[in-house]
C-alpha positions as CSV (number, residue, x, y, z in Angstrom):
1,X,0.0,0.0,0.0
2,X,1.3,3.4,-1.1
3,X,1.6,5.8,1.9
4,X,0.6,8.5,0.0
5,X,-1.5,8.1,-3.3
6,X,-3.4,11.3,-5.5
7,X,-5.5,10.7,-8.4
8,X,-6.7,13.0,-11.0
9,X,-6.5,16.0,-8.1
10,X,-7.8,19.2,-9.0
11,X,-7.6,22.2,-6.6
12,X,-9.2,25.5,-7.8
13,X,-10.1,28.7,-5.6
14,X,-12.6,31.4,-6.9
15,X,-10.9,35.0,-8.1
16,X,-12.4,38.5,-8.6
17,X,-12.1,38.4,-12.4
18,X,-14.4,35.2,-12.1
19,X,-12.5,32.1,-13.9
20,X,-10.9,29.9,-11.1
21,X,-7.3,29.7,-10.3
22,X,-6.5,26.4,-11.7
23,X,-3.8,25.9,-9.3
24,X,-3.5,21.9,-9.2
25,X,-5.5,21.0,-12.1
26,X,-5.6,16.7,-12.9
27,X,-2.4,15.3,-11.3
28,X,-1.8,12.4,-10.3
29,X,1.2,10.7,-8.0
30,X,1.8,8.3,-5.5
31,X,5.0,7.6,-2.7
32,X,5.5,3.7,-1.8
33,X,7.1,3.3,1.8
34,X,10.4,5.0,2.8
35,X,10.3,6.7,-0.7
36,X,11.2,10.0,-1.1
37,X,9.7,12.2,-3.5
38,X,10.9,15.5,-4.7
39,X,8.4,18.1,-6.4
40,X,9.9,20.5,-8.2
41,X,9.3,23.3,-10.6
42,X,9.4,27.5,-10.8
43,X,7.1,29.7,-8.6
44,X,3.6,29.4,-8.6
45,X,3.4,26.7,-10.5
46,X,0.9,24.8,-7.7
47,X,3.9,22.7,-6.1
48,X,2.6,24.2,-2.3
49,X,-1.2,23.6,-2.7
50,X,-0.7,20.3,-3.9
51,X,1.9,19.8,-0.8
52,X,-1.0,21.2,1.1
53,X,-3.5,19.1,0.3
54,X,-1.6,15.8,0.7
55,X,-2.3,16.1,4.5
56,X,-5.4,17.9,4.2
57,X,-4.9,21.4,4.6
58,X,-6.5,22.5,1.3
59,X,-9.9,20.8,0.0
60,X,-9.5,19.6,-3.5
61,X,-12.3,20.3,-6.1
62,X,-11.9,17.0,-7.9
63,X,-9.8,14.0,-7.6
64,X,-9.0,11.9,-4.9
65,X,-5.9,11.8,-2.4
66,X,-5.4,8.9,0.2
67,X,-2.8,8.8,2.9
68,X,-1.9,4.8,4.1
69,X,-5.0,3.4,2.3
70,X,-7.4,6.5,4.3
71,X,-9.4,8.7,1.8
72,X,-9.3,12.5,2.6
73,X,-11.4,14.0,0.0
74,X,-15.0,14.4,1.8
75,X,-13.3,13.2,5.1
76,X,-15.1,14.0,8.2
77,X,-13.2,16.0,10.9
78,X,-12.5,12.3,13.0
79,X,-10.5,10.8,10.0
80,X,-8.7,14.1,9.3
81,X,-7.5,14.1,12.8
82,X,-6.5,10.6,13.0
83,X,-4.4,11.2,9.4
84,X,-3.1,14.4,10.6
85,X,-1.1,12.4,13.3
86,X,0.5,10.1,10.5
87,X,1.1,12.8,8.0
88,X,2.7,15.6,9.3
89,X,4.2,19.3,7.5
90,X,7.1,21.1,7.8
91,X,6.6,24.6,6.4
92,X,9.0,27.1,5.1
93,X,9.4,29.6,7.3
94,X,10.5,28.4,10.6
95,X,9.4,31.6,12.1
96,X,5.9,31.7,11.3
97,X,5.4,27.8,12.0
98,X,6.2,28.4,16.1
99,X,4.0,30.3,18.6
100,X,6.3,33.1,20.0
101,X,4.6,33.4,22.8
102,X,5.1,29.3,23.4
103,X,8.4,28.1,24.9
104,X,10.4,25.3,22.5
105,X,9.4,22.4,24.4
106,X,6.0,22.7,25.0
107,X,5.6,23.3,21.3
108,X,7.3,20.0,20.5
109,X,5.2,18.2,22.9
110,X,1.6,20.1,22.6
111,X,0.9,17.0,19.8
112,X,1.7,14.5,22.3
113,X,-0.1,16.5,25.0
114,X,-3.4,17.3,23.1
115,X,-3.5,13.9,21.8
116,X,-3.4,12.7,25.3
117,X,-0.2,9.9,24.4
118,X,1.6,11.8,27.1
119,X,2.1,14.2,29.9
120,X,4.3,15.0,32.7
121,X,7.9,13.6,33.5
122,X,6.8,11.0,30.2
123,X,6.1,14.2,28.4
124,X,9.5,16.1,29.1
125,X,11.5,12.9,28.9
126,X,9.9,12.5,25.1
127,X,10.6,16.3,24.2
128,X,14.2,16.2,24.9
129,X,14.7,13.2,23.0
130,X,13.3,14.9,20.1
131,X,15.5,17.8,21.1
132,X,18.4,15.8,21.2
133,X,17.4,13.9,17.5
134,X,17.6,16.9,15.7
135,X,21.0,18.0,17.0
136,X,19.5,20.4,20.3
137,X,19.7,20.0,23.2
138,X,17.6,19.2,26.1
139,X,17.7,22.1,28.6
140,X,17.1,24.8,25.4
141,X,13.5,23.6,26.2
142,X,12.5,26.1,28.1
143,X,13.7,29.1,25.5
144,X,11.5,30.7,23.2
145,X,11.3,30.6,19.7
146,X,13.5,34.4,19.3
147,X,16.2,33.4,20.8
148,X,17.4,31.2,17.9
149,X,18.7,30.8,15.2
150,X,16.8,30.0,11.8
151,X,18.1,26.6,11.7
152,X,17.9,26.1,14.6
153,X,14.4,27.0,14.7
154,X,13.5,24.9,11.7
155,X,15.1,21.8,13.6
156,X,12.8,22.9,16.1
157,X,9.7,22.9,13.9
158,X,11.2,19.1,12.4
159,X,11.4,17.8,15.9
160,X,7.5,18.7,16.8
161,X,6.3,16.9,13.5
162,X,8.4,13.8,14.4
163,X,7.0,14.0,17.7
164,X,4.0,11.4,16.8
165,X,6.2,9.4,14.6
166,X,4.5,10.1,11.3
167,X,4.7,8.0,8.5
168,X,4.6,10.7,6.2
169,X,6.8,13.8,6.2
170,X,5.6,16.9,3.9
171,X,8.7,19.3,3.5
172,X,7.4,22.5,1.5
173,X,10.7,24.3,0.7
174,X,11.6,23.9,4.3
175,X,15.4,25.6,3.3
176,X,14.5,28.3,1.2
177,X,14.0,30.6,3.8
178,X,17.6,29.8,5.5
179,X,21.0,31.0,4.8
180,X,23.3,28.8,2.5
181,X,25.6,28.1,5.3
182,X,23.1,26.3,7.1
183,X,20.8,24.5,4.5
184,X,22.9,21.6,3.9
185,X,23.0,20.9,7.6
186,X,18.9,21.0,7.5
187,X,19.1,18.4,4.5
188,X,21.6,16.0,5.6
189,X,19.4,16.1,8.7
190,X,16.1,15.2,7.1
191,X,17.6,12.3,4.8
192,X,19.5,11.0,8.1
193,X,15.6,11.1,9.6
194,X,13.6,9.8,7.1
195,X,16.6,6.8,6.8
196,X,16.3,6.3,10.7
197,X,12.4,6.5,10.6
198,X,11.4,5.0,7.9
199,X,9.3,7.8,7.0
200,X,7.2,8.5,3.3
201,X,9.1,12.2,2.4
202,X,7.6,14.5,-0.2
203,X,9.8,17.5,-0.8
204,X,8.6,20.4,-2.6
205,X,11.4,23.0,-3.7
206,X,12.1,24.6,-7.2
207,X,16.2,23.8,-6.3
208,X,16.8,21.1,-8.4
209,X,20.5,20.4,-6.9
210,X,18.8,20.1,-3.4
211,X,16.7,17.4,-4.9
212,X,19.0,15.9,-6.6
213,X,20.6,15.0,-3.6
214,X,17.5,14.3,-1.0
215,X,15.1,12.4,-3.6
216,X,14.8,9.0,-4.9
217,X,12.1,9.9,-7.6
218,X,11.2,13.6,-9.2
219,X,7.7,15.2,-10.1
220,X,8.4,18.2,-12.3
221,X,5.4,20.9,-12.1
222,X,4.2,23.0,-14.5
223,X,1.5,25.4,-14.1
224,X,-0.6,22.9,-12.7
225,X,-0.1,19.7,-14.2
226,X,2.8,17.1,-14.4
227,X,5.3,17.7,-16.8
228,X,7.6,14.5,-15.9
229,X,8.4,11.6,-13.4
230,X,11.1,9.8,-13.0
231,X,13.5,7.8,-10.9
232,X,16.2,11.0,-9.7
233,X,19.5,9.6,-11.9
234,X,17.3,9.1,-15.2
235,X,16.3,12.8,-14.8
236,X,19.1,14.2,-14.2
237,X,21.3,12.4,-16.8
238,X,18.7,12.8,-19.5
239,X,15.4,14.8,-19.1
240,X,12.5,13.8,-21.4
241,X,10.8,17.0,-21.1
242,X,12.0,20.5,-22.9
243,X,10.8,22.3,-19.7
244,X,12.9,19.8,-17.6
245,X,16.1,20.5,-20.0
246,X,15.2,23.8,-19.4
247,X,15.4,24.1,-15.5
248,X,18.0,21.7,-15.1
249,X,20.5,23.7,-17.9
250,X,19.7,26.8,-15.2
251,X,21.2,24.8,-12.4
252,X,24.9,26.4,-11.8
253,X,27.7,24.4,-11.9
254,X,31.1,25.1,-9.5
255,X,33.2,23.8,-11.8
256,X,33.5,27.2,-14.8
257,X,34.4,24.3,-17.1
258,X,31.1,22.2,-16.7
259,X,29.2,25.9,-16.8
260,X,30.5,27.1,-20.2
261,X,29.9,23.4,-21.5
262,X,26.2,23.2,-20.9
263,X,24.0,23.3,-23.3
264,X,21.8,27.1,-23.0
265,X,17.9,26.4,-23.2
266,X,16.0,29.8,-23.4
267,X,12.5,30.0,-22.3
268,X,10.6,32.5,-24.7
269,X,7.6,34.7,-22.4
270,X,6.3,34.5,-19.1
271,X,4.3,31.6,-17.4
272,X,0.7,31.7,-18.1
273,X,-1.8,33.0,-15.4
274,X,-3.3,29.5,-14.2
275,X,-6.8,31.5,-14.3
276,X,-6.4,31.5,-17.9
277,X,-3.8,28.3,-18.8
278,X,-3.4,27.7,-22.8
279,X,-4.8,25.3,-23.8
280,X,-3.7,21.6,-25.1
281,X,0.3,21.7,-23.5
282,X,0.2,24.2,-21.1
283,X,3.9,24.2,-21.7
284,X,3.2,25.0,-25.5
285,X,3.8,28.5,-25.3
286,X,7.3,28.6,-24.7
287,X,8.3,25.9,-26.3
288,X,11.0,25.9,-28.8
289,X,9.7,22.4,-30.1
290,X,6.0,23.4,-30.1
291,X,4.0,21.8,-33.1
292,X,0.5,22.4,-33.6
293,X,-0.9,19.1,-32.0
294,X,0.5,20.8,-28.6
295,X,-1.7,23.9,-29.0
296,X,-4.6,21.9,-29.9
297,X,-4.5,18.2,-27.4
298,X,-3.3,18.4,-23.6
299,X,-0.5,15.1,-23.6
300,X,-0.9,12.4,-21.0
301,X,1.5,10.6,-18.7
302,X,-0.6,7.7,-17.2
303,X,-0.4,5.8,-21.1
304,X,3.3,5.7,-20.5
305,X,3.2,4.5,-17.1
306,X,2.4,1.2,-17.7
307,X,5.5,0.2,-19.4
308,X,8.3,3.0,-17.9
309,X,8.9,4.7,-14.8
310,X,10.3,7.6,-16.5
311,X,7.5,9.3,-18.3
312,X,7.1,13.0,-19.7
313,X,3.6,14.6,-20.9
314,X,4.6,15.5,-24.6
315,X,3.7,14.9,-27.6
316,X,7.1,14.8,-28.9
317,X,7.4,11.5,-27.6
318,X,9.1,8.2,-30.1
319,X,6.8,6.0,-29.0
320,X,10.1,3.5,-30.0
321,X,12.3,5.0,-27.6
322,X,9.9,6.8,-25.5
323,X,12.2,9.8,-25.7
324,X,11.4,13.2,-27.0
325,X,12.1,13.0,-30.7
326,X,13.1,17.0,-30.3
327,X,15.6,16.2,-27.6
328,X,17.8,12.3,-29.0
């Protein structure tokens, strides 16, 4: 059983102009146990609702999404609870996820202590084991959240959401508010946890380098809808998908060599408004392979499925070699 499965998941929310923000519109993924996930793709392009509504946070308007086997979609407030406890989030900014006003320690153990699994000397012996996991230590329990550091406050925020030993982690850019100094210390950390745990990750970010290293499989986004999936070496040694080339040829390389040998992809325009996305490949209009088909019939990915773990929704597709013809 996949610990986290979404079919056909739409979310859209109302605007002023009156067409809905498409914002997840028809996707479809799934994480096996101990998988890690990565979700990638630029700004705005629906990578946080869909994060958001893996644990329940955002209602979807179509589609279904099921955490351990346990549908969400129509859920009544009982079963959200009881998934809540097995899926849990870590946000982006570390800041805004703690109560200021609420010392480190009880925030770690509230979970434990409004879900009644423990209180007392049970309670602070629990809480400064998770202090201590995330590399803390006990006795900064009874600080407050301003008087640390950003890492060390987003170590904080990991060690609460490990706190009822979730079989589900959702990491929504959780190092893109942090300094670069610190962020590979907060990803080492969460790959040494989700190893130790056994945990289900999905990790959202649009750093493809930080993925690279965290993720056993990648879901690149686009404006709403999947633009490829695929085990993490097969996309990184040879993207299917133009818009994949493209954001992977933007990665920098530390090596000036490497840098100057890359091949340059330019990406013609802006990204559609998801209120009004083109229709057929929403990826059409900056294509440089674009053919009319693509303006005309949105591609699929769940045909390829069946017979390849690295899939890409384009037309462009040999259905030989299952490569992009554009791209051999």
């Amino acid at each position: 059983m996949d610990t986290l499965r979404m079919t056909d998941l739409k979310v859209h929310f109302a605007s002023r102009g009156g067409a809905p923000i498409r914002a997840v519109d028809g996707v479809s993924l799934s994480i096996a146990p101990h998988e890690t996930l990565g979700l990638v793709g630029e700004s705005g392009c629906g990578k946080s609702t869909l994060s958001n509504a893996s644990v329940g946070l955002v209602a979807p308007t179509d589609g279904s999404v099921r955490v351990l086997g346990t549908e969400l979609v129509g859920a009544d407030t009982k079963t959200l609870r009881a998934i809540r406890a097995r899926a849990q989030m870590v946000f982006q900014d570390p800041a805004t996820s703690l109560n200021p006003r609420m010392t480190i320690g009880a925030a770690i153990g509230e979970p434990l202590l409004v879900r009644k699994l423990a209180s007392g000397t049970v309670l602070r012996t629990r809480v400064a084991e998770l202090l201590e996991e995330v590399g803390l230590r006990p006795e900064h329990a009874a600080r407050y959240p301003h008087q640390f550091s950003g890492g060390q406050r987003q170590r904080i925020v990991i060690a609460r959401a490990l706190a009822l030993r979730p079989a589900l982690l959702v990491c929504d850019e959780p190092v893109s508010a942090l300094d670069v100094s610190v962020r590979a210390q907060i990803i080492n950390l969460l790959v040494e946890l989700q190893t130790r745990h056994g945990m289900s990750m999905l990790f959202v970010s649009h750093d493809l380098a930080v993925v690279r290293h965290v993720c056993d499989r990648v879901a690149v986004m686009y404006l709403g809808r999947l633009a490829e999936l695929a085990p993490g070496d097969a996309l990184y040694a040879r993207p299917r998908h133009p818009y994949t080339r493209a954001l992977l040829a933007a990665v920098p390389e530390p090596d000036p060599g490497i840098q100057r040998a890359k091949p340059r992809v330019p990406l013609a325009g802006e990204i559609p408004s998801p209120a009004n996305p083109p229709a057929g490949c929403r990826f059409h209009t900056r294509c440089p392979f674009a053919e009319p088909v693509c303006a005309e019939k949105a591609p699929e990915l769940g045909a390829w499925l069946e017979r390849d773990s690295h899939v890409a929704a384009c037309h462009m597709l040999d259905p030989a070699s299952g490569h992009v013809r554009a791209l051999q």
